[in-house]
C-alpha positions in Angstrom: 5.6 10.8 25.2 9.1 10.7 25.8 11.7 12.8 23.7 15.7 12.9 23.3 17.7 14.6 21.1 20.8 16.7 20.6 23.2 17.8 17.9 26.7 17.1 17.4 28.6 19.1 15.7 31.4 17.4 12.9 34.2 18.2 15.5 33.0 15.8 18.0 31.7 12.9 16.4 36.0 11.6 16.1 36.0 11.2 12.3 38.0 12.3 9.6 36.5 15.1 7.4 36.5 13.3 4.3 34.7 9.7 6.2 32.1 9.2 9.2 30.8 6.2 10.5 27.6 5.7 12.8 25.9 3.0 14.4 22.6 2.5 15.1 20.9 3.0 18.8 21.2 -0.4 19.4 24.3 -0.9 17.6 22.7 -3.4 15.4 23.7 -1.3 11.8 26.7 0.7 10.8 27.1 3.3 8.4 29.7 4.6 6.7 29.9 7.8 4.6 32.8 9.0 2.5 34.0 10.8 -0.3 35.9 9.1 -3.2 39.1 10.4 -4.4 37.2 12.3 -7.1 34.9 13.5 -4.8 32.0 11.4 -5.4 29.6 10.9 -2.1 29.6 6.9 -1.7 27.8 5.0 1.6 27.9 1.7 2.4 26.1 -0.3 5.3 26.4 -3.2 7.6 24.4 -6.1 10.0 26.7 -6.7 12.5 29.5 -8.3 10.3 27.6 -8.5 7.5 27.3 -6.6 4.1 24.0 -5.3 3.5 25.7 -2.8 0.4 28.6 -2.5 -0.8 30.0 1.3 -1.7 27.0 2.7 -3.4 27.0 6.5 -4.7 25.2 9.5 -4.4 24.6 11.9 -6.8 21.8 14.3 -8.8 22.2 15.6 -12.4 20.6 18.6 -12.7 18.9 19.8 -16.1 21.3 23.1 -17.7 23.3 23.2 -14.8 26.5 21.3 -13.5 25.8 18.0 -11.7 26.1 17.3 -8.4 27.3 13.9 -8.2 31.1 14.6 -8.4 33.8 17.1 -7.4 32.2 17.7 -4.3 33.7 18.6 -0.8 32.4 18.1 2.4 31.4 21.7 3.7 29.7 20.4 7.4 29.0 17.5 8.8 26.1 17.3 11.7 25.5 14.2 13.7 22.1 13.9 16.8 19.9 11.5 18.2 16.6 11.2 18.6 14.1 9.1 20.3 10.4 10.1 21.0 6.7 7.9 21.1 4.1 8.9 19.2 0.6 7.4 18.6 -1.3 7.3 15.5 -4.5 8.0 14.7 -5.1 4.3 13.4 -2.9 1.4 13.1 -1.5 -2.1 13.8 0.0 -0.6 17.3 -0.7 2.1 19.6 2.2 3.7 19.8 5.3 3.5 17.6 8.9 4.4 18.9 11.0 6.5 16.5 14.1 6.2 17.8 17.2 7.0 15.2 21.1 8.5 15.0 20.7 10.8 12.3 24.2 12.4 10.3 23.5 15.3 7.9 26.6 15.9 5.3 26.9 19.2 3.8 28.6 19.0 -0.1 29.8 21.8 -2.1 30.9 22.7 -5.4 34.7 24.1 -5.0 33.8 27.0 -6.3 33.3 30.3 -4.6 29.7 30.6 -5.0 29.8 26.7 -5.0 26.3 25.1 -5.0 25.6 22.8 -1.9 23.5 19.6 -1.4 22.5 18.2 2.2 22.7 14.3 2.5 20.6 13.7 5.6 21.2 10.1 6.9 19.0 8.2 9.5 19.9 5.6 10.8 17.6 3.3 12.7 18.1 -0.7 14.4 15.7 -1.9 11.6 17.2 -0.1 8.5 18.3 3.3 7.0 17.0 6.2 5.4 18.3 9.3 3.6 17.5 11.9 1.2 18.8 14.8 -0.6 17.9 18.3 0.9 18.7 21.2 -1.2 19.3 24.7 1.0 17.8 28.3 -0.8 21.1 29.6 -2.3 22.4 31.6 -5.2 22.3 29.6 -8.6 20.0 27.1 -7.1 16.4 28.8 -6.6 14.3 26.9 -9.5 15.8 23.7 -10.6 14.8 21.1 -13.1 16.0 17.0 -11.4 17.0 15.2 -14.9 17.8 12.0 -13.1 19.2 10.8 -9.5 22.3 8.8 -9.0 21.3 6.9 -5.5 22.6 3.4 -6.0 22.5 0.2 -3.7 25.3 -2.3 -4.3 24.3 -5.9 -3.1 27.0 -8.0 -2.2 25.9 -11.4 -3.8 23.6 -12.4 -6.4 20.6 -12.4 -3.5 16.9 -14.1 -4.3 14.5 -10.8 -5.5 10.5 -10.7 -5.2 9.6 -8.1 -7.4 7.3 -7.0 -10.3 8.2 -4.9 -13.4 9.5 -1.4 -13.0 6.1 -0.2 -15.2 5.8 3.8 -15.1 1.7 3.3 -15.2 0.9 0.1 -13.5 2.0 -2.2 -10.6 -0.8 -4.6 -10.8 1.4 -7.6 -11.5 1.7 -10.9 -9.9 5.3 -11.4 -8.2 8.2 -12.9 -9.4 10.9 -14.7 -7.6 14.3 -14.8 -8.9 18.0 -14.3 -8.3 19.3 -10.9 -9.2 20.6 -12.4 -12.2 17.6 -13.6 -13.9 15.1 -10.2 -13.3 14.2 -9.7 -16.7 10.6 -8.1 -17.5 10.7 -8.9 -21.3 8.4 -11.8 -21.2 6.1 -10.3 -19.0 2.9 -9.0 -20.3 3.0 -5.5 -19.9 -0.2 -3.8 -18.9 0.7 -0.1 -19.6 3.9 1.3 -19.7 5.9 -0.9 -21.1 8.9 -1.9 -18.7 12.9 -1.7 -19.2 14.1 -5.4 -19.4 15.9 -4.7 -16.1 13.7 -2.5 -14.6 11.8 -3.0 -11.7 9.7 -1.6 -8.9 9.9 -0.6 -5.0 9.6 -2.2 -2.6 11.7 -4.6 -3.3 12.0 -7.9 -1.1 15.1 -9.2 -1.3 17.0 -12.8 0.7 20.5 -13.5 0.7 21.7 -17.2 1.2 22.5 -16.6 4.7 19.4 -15.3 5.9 19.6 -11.6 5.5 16.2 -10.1 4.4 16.4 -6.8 2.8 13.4 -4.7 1.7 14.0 -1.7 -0.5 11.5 1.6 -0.9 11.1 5.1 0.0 9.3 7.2 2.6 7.2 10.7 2.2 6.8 10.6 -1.4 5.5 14.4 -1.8 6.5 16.9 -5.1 8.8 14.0 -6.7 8.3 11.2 -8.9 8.4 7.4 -7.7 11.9 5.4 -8.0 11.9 2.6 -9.8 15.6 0.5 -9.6 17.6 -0.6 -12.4 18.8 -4.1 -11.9 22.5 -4.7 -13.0 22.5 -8.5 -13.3 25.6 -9.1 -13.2 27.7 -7.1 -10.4 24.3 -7.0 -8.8 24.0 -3.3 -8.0 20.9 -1.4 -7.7 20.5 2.0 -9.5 17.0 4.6 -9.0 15.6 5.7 -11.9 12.7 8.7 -11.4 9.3 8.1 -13.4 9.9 10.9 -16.1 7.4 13.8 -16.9 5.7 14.2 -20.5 9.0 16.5 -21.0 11.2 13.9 -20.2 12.6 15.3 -17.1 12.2 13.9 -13.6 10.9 16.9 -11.4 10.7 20.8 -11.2 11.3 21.6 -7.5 12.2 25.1 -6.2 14.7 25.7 -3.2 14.3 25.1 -0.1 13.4 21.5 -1.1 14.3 17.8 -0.8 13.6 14.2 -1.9 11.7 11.6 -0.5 13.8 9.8 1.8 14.9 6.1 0.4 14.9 3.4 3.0 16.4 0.1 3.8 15.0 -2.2 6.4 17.5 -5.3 7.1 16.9 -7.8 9.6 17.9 -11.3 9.7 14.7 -12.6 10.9 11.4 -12.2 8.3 8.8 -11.3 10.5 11.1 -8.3 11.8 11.0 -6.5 8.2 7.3 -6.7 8.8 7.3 -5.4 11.9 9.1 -2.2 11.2 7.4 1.2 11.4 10.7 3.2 9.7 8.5 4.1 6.3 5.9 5.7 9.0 8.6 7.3 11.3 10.2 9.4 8.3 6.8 10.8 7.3 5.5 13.9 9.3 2.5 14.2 11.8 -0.8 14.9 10.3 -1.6 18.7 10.4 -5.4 18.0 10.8 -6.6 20.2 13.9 -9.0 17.0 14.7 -9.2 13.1 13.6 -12.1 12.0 15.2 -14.5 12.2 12.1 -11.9 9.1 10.5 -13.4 6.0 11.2 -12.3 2.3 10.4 -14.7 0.4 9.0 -15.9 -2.8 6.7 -17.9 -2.3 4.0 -19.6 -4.3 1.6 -20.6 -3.3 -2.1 -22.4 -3.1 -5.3 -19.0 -4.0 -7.3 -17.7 -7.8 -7.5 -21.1 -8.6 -9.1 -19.6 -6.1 -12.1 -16.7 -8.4 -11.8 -18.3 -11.6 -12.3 -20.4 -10.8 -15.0 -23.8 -10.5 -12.8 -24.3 -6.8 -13.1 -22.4 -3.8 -15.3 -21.4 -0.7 -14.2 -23.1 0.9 -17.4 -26.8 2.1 -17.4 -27.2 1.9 -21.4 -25.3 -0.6 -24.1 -24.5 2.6 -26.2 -21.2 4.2 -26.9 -20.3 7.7 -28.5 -21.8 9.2 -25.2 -20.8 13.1 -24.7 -21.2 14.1 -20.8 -23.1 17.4 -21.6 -26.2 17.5 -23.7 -26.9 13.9 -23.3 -30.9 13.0 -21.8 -29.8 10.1 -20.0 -33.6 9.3 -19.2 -34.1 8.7 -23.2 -31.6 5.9 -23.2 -32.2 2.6 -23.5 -31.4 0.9 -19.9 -29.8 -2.7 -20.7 -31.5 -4.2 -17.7 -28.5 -5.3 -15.7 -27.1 -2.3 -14.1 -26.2 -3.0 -10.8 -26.4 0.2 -9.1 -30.1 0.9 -9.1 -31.5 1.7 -6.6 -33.7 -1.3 -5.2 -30.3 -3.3 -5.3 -28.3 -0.8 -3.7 -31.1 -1.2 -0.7 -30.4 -5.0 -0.5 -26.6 -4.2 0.5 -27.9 -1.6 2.8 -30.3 -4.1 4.7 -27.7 -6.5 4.8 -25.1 -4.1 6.2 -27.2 -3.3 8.7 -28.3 -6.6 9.8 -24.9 -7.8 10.4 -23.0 -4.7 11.7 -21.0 -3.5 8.8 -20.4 0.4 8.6 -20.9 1.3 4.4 -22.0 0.2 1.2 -19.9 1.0 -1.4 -21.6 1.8 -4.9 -19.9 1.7 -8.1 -21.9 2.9 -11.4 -24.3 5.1 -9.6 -23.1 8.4 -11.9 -23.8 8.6 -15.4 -21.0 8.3 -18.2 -19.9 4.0 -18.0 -21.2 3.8 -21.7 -17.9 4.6 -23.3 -15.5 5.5 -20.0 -12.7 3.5 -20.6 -9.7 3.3 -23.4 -10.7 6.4 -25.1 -8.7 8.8 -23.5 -11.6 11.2 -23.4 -11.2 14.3 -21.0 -15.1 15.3 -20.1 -15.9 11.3 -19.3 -17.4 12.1 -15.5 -19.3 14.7 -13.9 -19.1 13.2 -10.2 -23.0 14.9 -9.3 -25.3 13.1 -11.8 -27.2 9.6 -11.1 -28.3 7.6 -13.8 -32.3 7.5 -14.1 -32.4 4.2 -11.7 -30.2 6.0 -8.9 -32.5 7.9 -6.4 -29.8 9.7 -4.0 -31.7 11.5 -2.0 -34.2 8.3 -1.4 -31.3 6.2 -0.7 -29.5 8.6 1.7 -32.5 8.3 4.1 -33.1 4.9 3.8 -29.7 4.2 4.7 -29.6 6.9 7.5 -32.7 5.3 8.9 -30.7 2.1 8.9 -27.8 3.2 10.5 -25.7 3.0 7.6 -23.5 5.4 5.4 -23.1 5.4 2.1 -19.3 5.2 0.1 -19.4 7.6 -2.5 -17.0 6.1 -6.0 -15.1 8.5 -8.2 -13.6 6.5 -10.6 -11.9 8.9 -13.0 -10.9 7.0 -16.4 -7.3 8.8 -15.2 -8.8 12.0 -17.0 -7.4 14.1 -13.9 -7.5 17.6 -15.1 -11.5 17.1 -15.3 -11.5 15.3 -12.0 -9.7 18.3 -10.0 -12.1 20.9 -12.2 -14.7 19.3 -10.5 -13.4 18.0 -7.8 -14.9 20.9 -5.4 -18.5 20.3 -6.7 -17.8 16.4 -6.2 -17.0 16.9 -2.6 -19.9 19.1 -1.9 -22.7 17.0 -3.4 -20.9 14.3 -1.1 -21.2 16.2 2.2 -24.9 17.5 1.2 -26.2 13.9 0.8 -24.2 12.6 3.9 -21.2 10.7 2.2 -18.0 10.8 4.3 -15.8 8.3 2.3 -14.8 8.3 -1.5 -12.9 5.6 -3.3 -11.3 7.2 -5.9 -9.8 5.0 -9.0 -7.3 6.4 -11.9 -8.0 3.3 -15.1 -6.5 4.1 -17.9 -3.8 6.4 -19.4 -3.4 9.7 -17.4 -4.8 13.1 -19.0 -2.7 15.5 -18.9 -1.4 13.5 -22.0 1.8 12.3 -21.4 2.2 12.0 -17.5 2.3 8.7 -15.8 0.7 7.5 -12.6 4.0 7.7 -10.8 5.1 10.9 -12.2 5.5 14.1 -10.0 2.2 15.5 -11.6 0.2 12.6 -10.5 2.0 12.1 -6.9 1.3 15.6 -6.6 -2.5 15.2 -7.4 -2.9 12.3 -4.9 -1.5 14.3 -2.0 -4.1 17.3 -3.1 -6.6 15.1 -3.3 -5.8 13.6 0.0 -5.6 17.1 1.9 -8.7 18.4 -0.2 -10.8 15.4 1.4 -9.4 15.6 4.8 -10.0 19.6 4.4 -13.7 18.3 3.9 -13.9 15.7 6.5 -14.3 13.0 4.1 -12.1 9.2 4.1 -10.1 8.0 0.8 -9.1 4.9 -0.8 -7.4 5.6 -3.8 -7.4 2.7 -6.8 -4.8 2.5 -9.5 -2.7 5.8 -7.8 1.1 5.3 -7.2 2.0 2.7 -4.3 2.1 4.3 -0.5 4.9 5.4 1.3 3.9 6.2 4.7 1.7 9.1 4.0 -1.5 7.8 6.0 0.6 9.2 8.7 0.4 12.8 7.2 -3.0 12.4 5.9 -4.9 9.8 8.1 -8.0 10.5 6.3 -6.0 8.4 3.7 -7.6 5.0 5.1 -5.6 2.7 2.1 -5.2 2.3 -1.3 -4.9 -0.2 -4.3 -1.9 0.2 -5.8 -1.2 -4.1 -6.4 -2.8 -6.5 -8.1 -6.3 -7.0 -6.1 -8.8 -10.0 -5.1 -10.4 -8.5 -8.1 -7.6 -10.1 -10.6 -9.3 -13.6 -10.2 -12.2 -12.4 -11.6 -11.5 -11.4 -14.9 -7.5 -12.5 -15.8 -5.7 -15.9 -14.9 -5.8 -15.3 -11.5 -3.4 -14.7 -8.3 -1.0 -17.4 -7.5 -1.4 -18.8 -4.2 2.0 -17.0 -3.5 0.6 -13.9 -4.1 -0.9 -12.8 -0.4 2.4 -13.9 1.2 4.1 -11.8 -1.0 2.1 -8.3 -1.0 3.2 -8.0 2.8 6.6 -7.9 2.4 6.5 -5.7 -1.3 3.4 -3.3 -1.6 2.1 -3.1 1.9 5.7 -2.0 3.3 4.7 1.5 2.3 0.9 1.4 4.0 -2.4 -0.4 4.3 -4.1 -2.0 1.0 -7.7 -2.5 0.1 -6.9 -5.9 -1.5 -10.9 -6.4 -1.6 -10.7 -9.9 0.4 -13.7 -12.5 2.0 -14.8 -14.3 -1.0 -16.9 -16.6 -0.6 -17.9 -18.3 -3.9 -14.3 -19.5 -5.0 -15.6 -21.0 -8.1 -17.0 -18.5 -10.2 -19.1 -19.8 -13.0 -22.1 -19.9 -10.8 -22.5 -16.1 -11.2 -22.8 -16.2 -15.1 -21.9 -19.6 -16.5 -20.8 -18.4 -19.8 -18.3 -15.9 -19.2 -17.3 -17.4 -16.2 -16.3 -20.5 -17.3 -13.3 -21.8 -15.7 -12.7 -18.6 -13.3 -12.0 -19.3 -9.6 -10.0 -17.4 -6.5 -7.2 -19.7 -6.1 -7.9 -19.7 -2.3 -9.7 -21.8 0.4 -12.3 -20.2 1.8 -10.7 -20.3 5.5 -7.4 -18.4 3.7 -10.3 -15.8 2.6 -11.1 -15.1 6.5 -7.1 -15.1 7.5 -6.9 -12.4 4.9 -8.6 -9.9 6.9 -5.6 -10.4 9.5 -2.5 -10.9 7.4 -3.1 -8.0 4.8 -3.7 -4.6 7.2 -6.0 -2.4 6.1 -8.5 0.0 8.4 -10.6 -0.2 5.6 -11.7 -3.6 4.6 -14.5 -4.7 2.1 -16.5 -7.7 2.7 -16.1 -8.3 -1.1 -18.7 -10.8 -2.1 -22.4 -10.8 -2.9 -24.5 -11.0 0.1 -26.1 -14.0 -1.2 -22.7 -15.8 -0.7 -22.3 -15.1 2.7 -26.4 -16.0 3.3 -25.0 -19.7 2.8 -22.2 -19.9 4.9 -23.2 -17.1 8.1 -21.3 -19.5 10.3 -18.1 -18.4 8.7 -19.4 -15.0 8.0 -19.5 -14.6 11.7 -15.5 -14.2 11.9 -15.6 -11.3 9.3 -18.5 -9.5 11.4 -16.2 -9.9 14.5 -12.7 -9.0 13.3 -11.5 -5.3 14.1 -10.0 -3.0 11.7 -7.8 -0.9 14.1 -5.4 -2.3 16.5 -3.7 -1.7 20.2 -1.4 -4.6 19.0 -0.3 -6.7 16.5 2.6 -9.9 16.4 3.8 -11.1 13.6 4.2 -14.4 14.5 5.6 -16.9 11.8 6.4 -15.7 8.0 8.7 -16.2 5.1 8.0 -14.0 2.1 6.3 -16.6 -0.5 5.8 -19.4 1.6 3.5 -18.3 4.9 2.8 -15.5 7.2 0.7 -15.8 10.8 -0.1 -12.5 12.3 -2.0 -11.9 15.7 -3.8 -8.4 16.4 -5.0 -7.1 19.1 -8.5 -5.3 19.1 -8.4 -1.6 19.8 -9.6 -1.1 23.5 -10.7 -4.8 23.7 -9.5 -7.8 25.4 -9.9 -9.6 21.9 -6.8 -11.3 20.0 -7.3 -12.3 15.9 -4.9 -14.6 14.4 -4.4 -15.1 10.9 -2.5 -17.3 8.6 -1.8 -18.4 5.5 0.4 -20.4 3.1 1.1 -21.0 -0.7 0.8 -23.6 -2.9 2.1 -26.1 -0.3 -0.1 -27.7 2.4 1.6 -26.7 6.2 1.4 -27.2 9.7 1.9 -23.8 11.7 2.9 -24.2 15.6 1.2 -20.8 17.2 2.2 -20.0 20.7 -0.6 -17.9 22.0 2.0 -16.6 24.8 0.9 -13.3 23.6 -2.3 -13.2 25.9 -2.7 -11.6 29.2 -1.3 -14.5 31.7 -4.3 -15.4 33.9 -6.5 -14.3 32.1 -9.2 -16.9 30.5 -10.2 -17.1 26.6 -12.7 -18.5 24.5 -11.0 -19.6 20.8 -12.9 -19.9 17.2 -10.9 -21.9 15.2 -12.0 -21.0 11.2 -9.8 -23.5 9.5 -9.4 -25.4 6.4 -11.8 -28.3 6.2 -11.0 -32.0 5.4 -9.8 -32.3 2.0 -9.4 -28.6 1.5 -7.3 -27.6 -1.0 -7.3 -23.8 -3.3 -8.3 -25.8 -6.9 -10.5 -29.0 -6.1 -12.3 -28.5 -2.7 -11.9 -24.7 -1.8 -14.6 -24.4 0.0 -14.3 -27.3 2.7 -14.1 -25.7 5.8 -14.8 -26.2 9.6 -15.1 -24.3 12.7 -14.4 -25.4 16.6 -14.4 -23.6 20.1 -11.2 -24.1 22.4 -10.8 -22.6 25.6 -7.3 -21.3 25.7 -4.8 -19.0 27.5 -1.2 -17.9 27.5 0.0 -21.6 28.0 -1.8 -22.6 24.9 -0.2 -23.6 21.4 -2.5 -24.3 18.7 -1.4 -26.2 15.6 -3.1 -25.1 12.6 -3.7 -27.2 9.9 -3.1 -25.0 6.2 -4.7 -27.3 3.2 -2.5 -26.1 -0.3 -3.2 -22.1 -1.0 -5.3 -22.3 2.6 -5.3 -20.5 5.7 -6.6 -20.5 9.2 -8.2 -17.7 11.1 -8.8 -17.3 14.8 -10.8 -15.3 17.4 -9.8 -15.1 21.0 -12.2 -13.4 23.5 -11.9 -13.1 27.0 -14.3 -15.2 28.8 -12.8 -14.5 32.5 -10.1 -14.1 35.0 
């Protein structure tokens, strides 16, 4: 590991008191800082020449107490440098460079016991991040944040990817539109229902000369999510904090600061995707050892729920009350799919073909009336419905070589999940379960709070340290979208947080778009379990009557790419077993591809259009290429100048078949062996809404 820094101090960065400018390592950004003549903090940045924001102010209005976004001095200003490697634990690369010029700006009150805020810059070649830091001091030990002024001023009317700014829900597909036209209002709302102008982080943005800029945040611990307020018409960008159930943003006590805000700007695509500045601003994990956290693929007893095969209930009753109730005197419906001869099926087919965990949804007792009630005591997390034999399922799957997933889905009541949440985690490590997916459906208990309020961000970091304090693996569903914190709590593996694979099953679907989209939006901020590798695109073959019409609006090749283009060290082989049993040739790539990395180059991409991404196996000589496209059929040019020159490789080509295409043929594909090296290029056919997907193994010097 290599390591620089140093400080300088405000007298020897050459700048007046009142303005300061830095410039990236590399020189490629500039910032400047300043104070307005009213003595309102104001930044503004630049790519090379170019604008990236305009002056855009800085400010927090504080709840009983004087604001501090105006009449302000500058008390100190601090300036360093660092650079240092680091390696996570998992991840797309091996090591990660954080390498920054940071400027910290003291700001007073000109009072004599003046309050003071810290505005801690960063400034990185591949964006900028700061926060607000706020020193113990008199007058400012427990203070309430009613609303913070952080604004970014565009400079033109720039083309926006983004979904609604919804305070409960960001499972929405994307929009693209100039700044101008965001407006939520015709949107379906699917909780809380969005400002007309309002919109989520991160935000992907294009200007017409080629400038991408993605906006977000980093470390998001104690404070509520931003959302940004759209002004379509000067085109400025203002945060607005998920409120509380009292209305106020957060109650933080001093010493304390905000999540930092980032802005990654590059003028080539595939750069923004490439960045690790979200994971730099996050702290190292304080786990004392990581080698219990394992990447894996799973498969599951859940997309038959989806399809209408199976139910996640036991009984067709409702009125159910969690204590008192003899579950063995209800009536079983006959179609619950976690019982426990089923849940054996996934495990023999797990084992057959390699695959780590079987995931089982609707194991525990309370489905009958879980959701839309709002009802607190909905879950106990320890009791199996009648059909559910844990302790005969824990050895058979031992005996197989296979772990079981453990589900806690929650119904959002949280203040019964964290009551029990210690009992949960017990009855986990007794019957050998090291990974939980956790999901939060519904509207949140305590009444009031939001998913991406500081209640509930808080929860999710508990719930991540409680499970890595426990040695167990997490993927959270329906939680607030990440912001780098897999680097603080690796045990963290991904979550949902976007609108899944699981969307096609049971709505209108996901656009074609969609997956070329999520990368440069929701999977800025860390890994997602989008649920990919289905199989049977056209769904009324599962239950013809409430299937009718239902498909994945994918090829069944773009299904495979999937598992290379959207990261995740947790991926799901989400289809019936059944489905794969009739196409094992293509099920092969899916059995082959890694989940962690040494490597990864993102080779072509072009938020909405296509992406093409090559990884590199951890501690193999093994290369996997993905790519997809949208609606529109393409040829991709891949340069495979990426391998080890000299060194000789076998290619599987997984590719759209003739006549492919996402809505008539989906499932056309065909597979072919190259030998290939550095000097190869490989053209890959993509049908409309297809993909390709590649293995490369080394077959000799």
């Amino acid at each position: 590991m290599k390591r620089l820094s140093f400080l300088l101090l405000a007298g020897f960065i050459g700048f007046s008191a009142q303005a300061q400018t830095v410039h990236s390592p590399g020189k490629k950004l500039t910032l400047n800082f300043q104070l307005s003549p009213s003595g309102e903090p104001t930044y503004q940045l630049r790519f090379g020449a170019r604008p990236v924001l305009k002056p855009s102010r800085l400010g927090m209005l504080l709840q009983g107490q004087q604001a501090l976004d105006k009449a302000l001095t500058i008390a100190r200003v601090d300036s360093s440098q660092h650079d240092d490697t680091w390696a996570p634990v998992w991840g797309e690369v091996k090591q990660i460079r954080n390498h920054y010029k940071e400027l910290a700006v003291t700001l007073q009150q000109p009072t004599s016991n003046g309050r003071r805020v810290v505005v801690r810059f960063r400034l990185y070649d591949d964006g900028l991040g700061f926060r607000y830091e706020f020193p113990q001091q008199p007058g400012l030990t427990y203070f309430v944040v009613q609303e913070e002024k952080s604004e970014f001023n565009l400079p033109a009317n720039h083309k926006a990817f983004w979904i609604p700014g919804d305070y409960d829900s960001n499972e929405y597909t994307y929009s693209q539109t100039r700044l101008s036209e965001v407006n939520t209002t015709p949107i379906e709302h699917i909780q809380e229902k969005s400002a007309p102008n309002r919109v989520q982080t991160p935000l992907m943005l294009k200007s017409d000369d080629g400038l991408y800029v993605n906006i977000h945040e980093a470390a998001l611990v104690n404070y509520p999510a931003m959302m940004l307020n759209v002004d379509t018409k000067s085109f400025g960008l203002s945060s607005q904090l998920v409120p509380s159930a009292t209305g106020a943003a957060a109650y933080l006590q001093a010493p304390e600061h905000t999540p930092w805000r980032t802005i990654i700007v590059s003028d080539k695509a595939p750069e923004v995707l490439a960045s690790k500045l979200i994971l730099n601003l996050n702290e190292p994990t304080s786990f004392a050892t990581t080698d219990w956290i394992k990447p894996q693929k799973f498969v599951g007893v859940w997309w038959e729920m989806h399809v209408n095969k199976a139910s996640w209930n036991y009984a067709d009753t409702s009125n159910i009350k969690l204590a008192g109730t003899d579950w063995s005197k209800l009536k079983p419906n006959g179609h619950h799919g976690a019982n426990t001869q089923n849940v054996k099926r996934y495990i023999d087919f797990a084992a057959k073909h390699g695959l780590a965990s079987v995931l089982v949804e609707g194991w525990n007792v309370g489905w009958e009336d879980w959701a839309n009630n709002w009802k607190e005591e909905v879950f106990d997390f320890v009791t199996p419905y009648p059909d559910f034999n844990v302790p005969e399922l824990q050895a058979y799957a031992a005996g197989k070589g296979v772990k079981l997933m453990m589900h806690h889905e929650t119904s959002s009541s949280v203040t019964n999940y964290e009551r029990r949440q210690d009992a949960a985690y017990r009855f986990m490590k007794q019957y050998g379960y090291d990974a939980v997916k956790t999901g939060y459906v519904g509207r949140i208990i305590p009444r009031g709070e939001h998913h991406d309020g500081q209640w509930m961000v808080n929860h999710y970091n508990r719930t991540a340290q409680k499970t890595g304090e426990n040695q167990i693996m997490v993927d959270m569903h329906e939680s607030v979208r990440p912001t780098g914190l897999h680097r603080t709590y690796p045990n963290w593996l991904a979550s949902e947080a976007a609108r899944g694979n699981e969307f096609n099953a049971w709505s209108s679907g996901n656009p074609p778009e969609h997956e070329t989209i999520l990368p440069f939006t929701r999977l800025m901020g860390g890994p997602m379990d989008y649920t990919p590798g289905i199989f049977q695109i056209k769904l009324e073959g599962w239950n013809p009557e409430r299937n009718q019409g239902k498909q994945v609006h994918t090829t069944l090749a773009k299904q495979l790419a999937l598992y290379v283009t959207m990261y995740s060290p947790v991926q799901m082989a989400a289809d019936l077993p059944e489905a794969y049993e009739q196409h094992l040739d293509a099920f092969q790539f899916i059995k082959d591809v890694a989940v962690d990395w040494d490597d990864t180059r993102i080779l072509l991409a072009e938020p909405g259009d296509y992406i093409t991404t090559a990884r590199k196996a951890k501690g193999k000589e093994e290369w996997y290429v993905g790519s997809i496209t949208d609606e529109n059929a393409r040829t991709q040019t891949v340069k495979l100048d990426f391998l080890t020159p000299g060194t000789k490789y076998e290619a599987i080509l997984y590719t759209d078949g003739k006549g492919a295409s996402w809505d008539k043929n989906p499932q056309a594909y065909q597979i072919r062996k190259q030998k290939v090296d550095s000097k190869t290029t490989l053209k890959l056919q993509l049908a409309a809404g297809g993909g390709a997907a590649v293995s490369i193994k080394q077959v000799g010097k």
